[in-house]
C-alpha positions as CSV (number, residue, x, y, z in Angstrom):
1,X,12.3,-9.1,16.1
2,X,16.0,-8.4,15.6
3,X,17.0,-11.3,14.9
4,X,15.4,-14.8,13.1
5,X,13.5,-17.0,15.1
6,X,15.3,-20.8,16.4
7,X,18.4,-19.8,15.6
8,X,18.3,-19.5,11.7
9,X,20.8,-17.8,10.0
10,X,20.4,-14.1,8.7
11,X,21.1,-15.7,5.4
12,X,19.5,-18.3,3.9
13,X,19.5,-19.9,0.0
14,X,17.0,-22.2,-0.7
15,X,17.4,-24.4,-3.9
16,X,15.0,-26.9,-5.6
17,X,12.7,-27.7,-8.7
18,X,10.8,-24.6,-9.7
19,X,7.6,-26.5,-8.2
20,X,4.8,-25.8,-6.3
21,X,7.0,-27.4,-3.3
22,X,10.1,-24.7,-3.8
23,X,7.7,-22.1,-4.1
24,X,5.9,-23.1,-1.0
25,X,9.4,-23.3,0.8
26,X,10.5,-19.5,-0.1
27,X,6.8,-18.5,1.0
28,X,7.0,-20.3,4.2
29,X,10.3,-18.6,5.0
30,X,9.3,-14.8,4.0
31,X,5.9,-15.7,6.3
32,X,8.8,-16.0,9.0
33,X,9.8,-12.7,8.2
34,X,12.8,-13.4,5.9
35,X,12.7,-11.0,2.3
36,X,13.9,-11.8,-1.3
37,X,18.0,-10.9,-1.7
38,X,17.8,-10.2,-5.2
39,X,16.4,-12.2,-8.3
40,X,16.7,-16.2,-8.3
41,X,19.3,-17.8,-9.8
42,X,17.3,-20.2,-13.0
43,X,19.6,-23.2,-14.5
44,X,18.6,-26.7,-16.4
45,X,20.2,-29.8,-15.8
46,X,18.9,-31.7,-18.7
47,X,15.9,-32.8,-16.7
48,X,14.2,-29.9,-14.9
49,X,14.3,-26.2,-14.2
50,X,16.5,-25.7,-11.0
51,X,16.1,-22.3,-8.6
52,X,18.3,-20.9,-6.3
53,X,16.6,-18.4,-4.1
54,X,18.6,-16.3,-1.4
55,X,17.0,-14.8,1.6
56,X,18.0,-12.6,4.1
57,X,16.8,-11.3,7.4
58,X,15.9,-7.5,7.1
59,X,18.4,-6.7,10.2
60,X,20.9,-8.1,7.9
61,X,20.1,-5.9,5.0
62,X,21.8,-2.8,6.5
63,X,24.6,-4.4,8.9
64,X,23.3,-4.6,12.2
């Protein structure tokens, strides 16, 4: 497939808790056929570990 399925972007970030939940999400979009763009992105705010994870379609990797 050349490009991702319902009309997602080629992009995506996903942000959350580092939870079960947040990691479900990022598997659920990889499954979907979406790969890692890097490392996350790890801060605290005061309360909880938050995680920015970026995703990109592998089309999108090398500019098609």
């Amino acid at each position: 497939m050349s490009t991702p399925p319902d009309g997602l972007p080629r992009y995506r970030v996903l942000t959350g808790p580092d939870d079960e939940t947040f990691c479900r999400r990022v598997s659920d979009v990889i499954a979907l056929g979406y790969r890692l763009h890097e490392g996350p992105a790890v801060t605290f705010n005061g309360e909880r570990v938050i995680v920015a994870q970026a995703l990109i379609w592998p089309e999108a990797e090398h500019g098609k």
